[in-house]
TINU-502914 format. One line per field, with one value per atom (N, C-alpha, C, CB): residue number from 1; atom name; x negated, z negated, y negated. Coordinates in pm, whole numbers, plus 50000, padded with zeros to 5 digits. Atoms other than C-alpha are relative to their C-alpha. Glycine has a CB too. Layout:
# residues N
k = c(NUM,...) $
a = c(CA,...) $
c1 = c(X,...) $
c3 = c(Z,...) $
c2 = c(Y,...) $
***
This chain:
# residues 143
k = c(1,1,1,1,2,2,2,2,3,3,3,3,4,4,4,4,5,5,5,5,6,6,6,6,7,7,7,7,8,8,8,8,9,9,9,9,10,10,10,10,11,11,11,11,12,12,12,12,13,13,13,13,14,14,14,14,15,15,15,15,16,16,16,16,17,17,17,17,18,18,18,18,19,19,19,19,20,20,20,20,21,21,21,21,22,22,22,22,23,23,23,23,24,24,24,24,25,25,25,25,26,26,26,26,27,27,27,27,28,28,28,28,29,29,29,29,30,30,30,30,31,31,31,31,32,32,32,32,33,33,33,33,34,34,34,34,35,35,35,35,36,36,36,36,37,37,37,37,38,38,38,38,39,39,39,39,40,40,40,40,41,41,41,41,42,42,42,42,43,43,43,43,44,44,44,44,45,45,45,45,46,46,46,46,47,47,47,47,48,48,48,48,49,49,49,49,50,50,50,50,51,51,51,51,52,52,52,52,53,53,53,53,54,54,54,54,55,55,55,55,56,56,56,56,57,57,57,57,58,58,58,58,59,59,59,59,60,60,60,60,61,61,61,61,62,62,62,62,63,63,63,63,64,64,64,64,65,65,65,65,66,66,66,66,67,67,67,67,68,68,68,68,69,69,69,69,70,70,70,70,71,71,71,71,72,72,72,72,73,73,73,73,74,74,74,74,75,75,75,75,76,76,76,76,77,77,77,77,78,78,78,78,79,79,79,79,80,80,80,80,81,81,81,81,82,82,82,82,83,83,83,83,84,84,84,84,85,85,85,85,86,86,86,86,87,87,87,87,88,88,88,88,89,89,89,89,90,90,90,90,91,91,91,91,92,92,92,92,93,93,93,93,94,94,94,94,95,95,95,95,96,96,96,96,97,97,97,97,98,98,98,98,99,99,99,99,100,100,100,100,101,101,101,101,102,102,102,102,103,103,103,103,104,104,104,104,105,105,105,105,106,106,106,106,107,107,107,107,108,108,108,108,109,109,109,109,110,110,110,110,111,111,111,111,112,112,112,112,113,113,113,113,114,114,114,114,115,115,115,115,116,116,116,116,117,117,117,117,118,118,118,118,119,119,119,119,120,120,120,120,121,121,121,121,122,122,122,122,123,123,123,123,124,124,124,124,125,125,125,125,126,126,126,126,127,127,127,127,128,128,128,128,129,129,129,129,130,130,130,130,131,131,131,131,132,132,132,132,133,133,133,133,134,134,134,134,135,135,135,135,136,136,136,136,137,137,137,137,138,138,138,138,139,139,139,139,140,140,140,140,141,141,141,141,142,142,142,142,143,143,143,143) $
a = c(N,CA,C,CB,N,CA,C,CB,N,CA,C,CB,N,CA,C,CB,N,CA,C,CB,N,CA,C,CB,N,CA,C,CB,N,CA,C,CB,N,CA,C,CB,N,CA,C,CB,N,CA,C,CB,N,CA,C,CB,N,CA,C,CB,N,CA,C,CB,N,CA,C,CB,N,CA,C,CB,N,CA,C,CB,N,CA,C,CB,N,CA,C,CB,N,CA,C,CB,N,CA,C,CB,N,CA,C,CB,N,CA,C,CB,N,CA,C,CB,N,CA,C,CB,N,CA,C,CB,N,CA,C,CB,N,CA,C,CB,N,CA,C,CB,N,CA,C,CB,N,CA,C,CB,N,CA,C,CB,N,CA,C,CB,N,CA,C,CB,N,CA,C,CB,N,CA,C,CB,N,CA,C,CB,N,CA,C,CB,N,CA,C,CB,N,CA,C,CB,N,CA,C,CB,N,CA,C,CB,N,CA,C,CB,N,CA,C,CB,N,CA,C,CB,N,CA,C,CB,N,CA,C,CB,N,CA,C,CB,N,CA,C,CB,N,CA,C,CB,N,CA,C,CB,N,CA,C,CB,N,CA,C,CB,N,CA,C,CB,N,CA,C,CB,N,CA,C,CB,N,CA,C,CB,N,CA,C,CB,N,CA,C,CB,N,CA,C,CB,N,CA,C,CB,N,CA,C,CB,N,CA,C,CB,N,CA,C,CB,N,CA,C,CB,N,CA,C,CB,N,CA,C,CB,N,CA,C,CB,N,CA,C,CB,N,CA,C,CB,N,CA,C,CB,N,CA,C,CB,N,CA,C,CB,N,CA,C,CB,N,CA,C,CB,N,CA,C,CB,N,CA,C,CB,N,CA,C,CB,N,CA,C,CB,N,CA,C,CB,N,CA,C,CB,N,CA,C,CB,N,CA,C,CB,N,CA,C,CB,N,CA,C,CB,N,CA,C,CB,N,CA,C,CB,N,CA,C,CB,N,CA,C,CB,N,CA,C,CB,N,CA,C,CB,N,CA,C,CB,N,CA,C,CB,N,CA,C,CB,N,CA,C,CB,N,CA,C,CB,N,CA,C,CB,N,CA,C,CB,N,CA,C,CB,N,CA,C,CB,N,CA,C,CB,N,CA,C,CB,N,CA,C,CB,N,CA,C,CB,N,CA,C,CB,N,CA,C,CB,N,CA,C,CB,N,CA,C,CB,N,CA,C,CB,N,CA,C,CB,N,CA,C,CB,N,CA,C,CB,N,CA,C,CB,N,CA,C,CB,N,CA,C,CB,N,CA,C,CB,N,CA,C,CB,N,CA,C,CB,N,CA,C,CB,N,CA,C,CB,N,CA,C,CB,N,CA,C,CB,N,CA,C,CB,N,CA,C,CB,N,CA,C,CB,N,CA,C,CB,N,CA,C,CB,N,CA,C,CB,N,CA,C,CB,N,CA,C,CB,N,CA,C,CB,N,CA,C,CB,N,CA,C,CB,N,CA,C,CB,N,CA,C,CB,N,CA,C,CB,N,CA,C,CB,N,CA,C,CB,N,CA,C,CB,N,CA,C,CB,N,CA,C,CB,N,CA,C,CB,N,CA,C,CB) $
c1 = c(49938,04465,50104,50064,49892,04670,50092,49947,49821,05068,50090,50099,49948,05174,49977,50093,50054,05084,50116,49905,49928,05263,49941,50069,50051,05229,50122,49990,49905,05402,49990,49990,49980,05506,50111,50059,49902,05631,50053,49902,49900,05802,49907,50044,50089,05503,49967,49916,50063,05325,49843,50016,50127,04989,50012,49929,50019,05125,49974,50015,50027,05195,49886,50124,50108,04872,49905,49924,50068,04737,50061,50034,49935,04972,49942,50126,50105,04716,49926,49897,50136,04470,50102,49898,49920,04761,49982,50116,49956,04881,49837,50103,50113,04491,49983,49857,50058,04454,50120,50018,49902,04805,50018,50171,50053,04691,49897,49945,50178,04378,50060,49870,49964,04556,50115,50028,49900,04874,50108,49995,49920,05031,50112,49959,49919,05348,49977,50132,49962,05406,50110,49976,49920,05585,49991,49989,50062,05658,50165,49962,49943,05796,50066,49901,49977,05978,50063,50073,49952,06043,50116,49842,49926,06377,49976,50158,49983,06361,50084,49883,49917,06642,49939,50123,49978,06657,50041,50087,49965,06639,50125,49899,49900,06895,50062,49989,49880,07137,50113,49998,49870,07493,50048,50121,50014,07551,49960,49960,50096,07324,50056,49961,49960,07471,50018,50166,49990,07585,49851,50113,50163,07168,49964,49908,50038,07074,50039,50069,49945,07320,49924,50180,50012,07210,49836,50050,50164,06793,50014,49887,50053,06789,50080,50005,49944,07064,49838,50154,50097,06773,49888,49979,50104,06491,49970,50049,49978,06634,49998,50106,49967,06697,49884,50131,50153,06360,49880,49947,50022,06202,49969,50072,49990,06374,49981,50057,50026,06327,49819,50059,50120,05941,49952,49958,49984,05987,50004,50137,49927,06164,49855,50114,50124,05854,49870,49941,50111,05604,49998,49920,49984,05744,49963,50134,50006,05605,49989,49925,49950,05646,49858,50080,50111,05288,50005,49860,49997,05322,50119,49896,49852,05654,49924,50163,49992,05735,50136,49965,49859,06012,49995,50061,49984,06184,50029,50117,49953,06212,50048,49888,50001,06368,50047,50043,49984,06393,50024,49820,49978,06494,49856,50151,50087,06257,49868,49988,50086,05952,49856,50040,50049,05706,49879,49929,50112,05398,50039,49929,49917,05644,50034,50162,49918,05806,49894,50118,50077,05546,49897,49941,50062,05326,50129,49881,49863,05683,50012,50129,49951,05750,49871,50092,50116,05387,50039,49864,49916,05500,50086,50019,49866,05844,49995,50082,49973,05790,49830,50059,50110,05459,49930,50055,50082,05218,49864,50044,50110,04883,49895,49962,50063,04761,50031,49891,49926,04833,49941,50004,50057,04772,50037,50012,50006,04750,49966,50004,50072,04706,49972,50069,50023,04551,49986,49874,50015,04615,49902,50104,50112,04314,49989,49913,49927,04480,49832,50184,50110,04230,50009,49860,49986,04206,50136,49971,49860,04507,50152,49996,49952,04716,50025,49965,50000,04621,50024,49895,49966,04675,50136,49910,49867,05016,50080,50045,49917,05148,49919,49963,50029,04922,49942,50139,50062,04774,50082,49869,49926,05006,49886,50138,50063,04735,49902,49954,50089,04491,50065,49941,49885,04781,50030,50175,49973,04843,49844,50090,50078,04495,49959,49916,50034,04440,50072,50009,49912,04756,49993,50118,50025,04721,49964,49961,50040,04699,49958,50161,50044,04593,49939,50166,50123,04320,50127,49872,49908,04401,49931,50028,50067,04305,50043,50000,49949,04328,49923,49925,50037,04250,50040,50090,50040,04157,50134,49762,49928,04410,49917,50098,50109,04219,50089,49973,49952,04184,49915,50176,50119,03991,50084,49936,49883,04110,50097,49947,49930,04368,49938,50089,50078,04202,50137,49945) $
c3 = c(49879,20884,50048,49975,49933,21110,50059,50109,49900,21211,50064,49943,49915,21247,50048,49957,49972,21429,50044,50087,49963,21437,50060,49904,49892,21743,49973,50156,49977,21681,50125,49897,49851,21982,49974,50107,50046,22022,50123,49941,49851,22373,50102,50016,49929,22527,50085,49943,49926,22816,49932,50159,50100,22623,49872,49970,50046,22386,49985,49992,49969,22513,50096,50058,49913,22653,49886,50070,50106,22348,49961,49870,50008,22403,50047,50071,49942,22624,49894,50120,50150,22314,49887,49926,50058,22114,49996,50064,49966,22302,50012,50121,50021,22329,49861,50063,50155,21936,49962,49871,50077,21901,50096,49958,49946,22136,49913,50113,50088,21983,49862,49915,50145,21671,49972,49920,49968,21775,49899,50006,50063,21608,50023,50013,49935,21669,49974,49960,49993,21782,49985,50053,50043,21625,50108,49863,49913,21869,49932,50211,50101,21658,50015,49924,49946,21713,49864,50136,50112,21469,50064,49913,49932,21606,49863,50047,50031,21549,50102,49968,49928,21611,49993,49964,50007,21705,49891,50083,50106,21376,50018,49964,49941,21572,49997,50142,49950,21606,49937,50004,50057,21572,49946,50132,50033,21475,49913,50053,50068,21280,49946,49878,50023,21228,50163,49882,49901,21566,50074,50057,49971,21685,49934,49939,50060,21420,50084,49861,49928,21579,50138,50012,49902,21915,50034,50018,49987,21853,49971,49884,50003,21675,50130,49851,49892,21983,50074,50075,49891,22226,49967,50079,50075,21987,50068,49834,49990,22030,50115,49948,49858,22372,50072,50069,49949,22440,49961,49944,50034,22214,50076,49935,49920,22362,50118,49992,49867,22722,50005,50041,49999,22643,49993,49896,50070,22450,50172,49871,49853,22839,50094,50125,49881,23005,49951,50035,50029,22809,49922,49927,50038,22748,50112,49954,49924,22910,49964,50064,50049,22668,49947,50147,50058,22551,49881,50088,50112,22289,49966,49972,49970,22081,49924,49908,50033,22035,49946,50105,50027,21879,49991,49860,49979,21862,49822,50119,50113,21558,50017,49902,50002,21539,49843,50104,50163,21234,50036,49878,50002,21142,49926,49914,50110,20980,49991,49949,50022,20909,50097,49872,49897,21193,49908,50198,50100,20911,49891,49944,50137,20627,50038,49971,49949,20840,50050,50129,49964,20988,49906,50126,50163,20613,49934,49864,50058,20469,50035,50055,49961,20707,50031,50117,49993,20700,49862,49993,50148,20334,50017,49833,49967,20450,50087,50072,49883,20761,49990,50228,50013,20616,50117,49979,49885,20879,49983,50073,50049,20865,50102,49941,49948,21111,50109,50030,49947,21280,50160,49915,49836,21659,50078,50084,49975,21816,50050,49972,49932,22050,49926,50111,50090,21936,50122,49887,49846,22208,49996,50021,50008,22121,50036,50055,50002,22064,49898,49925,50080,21899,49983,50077,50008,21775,49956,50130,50033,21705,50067,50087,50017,21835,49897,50065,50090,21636,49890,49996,50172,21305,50020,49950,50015,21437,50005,50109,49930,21565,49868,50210,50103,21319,50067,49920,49956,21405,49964,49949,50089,21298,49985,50064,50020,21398,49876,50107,50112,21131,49899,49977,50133,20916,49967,50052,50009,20914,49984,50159,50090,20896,49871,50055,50168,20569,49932,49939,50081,20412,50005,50022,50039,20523,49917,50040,50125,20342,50083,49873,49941,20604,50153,50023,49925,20918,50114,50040,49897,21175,50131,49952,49907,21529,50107,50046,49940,21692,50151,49895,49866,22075,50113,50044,50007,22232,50173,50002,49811,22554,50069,50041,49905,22866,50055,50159,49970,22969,49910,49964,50093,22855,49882,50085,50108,22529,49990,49908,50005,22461,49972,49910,50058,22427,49902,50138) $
c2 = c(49949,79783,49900,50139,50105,79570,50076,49898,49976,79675,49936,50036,50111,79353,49837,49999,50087,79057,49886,50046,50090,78741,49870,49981,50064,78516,49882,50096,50110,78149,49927,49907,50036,77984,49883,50143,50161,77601,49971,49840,50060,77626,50032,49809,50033,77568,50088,49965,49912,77749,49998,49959,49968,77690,50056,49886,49869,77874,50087,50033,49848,78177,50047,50055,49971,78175,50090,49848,49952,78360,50189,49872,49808,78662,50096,50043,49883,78853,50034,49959,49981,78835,50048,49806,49922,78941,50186,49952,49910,79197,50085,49969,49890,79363,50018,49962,49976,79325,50133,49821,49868,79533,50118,49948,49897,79774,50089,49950,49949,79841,50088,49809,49952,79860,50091,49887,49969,80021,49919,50141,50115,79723,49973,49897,50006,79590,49810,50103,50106,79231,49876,50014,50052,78957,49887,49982,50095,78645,49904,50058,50100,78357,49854,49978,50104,78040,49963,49999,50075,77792,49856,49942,50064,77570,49866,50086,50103,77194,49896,49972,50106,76912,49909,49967,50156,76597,49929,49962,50066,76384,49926,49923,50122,76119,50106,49895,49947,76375,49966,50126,50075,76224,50150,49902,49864,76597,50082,50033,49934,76741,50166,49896,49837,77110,49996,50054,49950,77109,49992,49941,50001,77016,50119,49865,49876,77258,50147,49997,49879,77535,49977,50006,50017,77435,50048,49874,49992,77443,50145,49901,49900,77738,50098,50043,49938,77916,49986,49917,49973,77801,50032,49909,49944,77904,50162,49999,49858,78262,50025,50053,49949,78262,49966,49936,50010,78167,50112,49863,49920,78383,50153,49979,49914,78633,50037,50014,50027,78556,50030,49829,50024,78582,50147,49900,49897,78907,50067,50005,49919,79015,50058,49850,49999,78922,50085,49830,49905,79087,50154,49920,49858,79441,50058,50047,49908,79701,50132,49976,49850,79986,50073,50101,49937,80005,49910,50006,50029,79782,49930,49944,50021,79720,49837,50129,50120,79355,49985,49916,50045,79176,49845,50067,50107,78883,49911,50008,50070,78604,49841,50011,50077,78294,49902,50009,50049,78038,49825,50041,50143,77677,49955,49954,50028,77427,49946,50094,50009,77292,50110,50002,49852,77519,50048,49960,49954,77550,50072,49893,49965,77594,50156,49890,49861,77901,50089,49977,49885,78056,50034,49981,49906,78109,50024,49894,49950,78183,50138,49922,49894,78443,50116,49960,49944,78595,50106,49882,49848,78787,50005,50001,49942,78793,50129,49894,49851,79005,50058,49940,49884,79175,49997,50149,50016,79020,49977,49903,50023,79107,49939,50115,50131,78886,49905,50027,50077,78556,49995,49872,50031,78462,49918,50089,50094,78167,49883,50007,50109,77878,49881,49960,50096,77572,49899,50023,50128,77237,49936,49873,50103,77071,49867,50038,50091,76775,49907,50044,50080,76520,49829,50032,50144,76155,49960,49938,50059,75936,50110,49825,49897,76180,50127,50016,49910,76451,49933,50074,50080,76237,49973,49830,50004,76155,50153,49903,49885,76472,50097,50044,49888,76684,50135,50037,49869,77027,50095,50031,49894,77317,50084,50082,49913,77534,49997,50016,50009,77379,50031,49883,50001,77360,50162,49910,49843,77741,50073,50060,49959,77835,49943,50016,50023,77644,50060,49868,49935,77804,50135,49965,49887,78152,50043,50037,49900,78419,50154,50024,49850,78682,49930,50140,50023,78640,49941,50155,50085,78387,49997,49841,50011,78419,49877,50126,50152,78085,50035,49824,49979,78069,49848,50148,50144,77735,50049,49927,50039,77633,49975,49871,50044,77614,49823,50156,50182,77242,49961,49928,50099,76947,49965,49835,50075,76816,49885,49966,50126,76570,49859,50018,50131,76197,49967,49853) $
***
């Protein structure tokens, strides 16, 4: 049975392009929706606590701002934000916040790119530990 669904989200507008397919799975299911942000600084930061304080502040306030836009009182959502590693945190917080399944855009990033930058999405379905629904961005792929 699915209650809760966690939706990671990297800023992006191709992200949250995966929240409609969300939001029908925790319908269906009368689920509740998790919508996830993992805050990362600027390595260069002359700072580094104050970057830290600063990413995760706009983590949350994004988060939340997202959370704003897609309540409408049929399905509850909430907000999460976290420091860190974005693969590390979002299978971390999968048995932390008891999420029985993930949801998710995938940029379809490919080639030298993808080897630099990496996939999170691949990266999170290999580690899971509970069903991953990946959902391709519209658009041609990245060369």
């Amino acid at each position: 049975m699915v209650k809760r669904i966690l939706v990671p989200l990297d800023g992006s507008a191709q992200a949250e392009m995966v929240i409609p397919h969300a939001r029908q799975m925790a319908k269906a299911f009368h689920a509740e929706l998790v919508l996830f942000r993992v805050a990362v600084a600027s390595p260069v930061a002359l700072d580094p606590v104050m970057a830290w304080g600063s990413a995760v502040e706009q983590a949350r306030n994004y988060v939340a701002d997202v959370v704003e836009r897609h309540r409408d009182g049929e399905v509850e959502i909430t907000a999460k934000a976290r420091w860190g590693d974005p693969v590390e945190e979002i299978l971390a917080y999968v048995d932390e916040g008891h999420i029985d399944l993930i949801a998710m855009t995938t940029h379809g990033r490919t080639g030298l790119r993808r080897w630099v930058v990496g996939s999170v999405a691949e990266n999170v379905l290999r580690g899971a530990s509970v069903p991953v629904l990946l959902v391709r961005a519209p658009g041609r792929a990245t060369p």
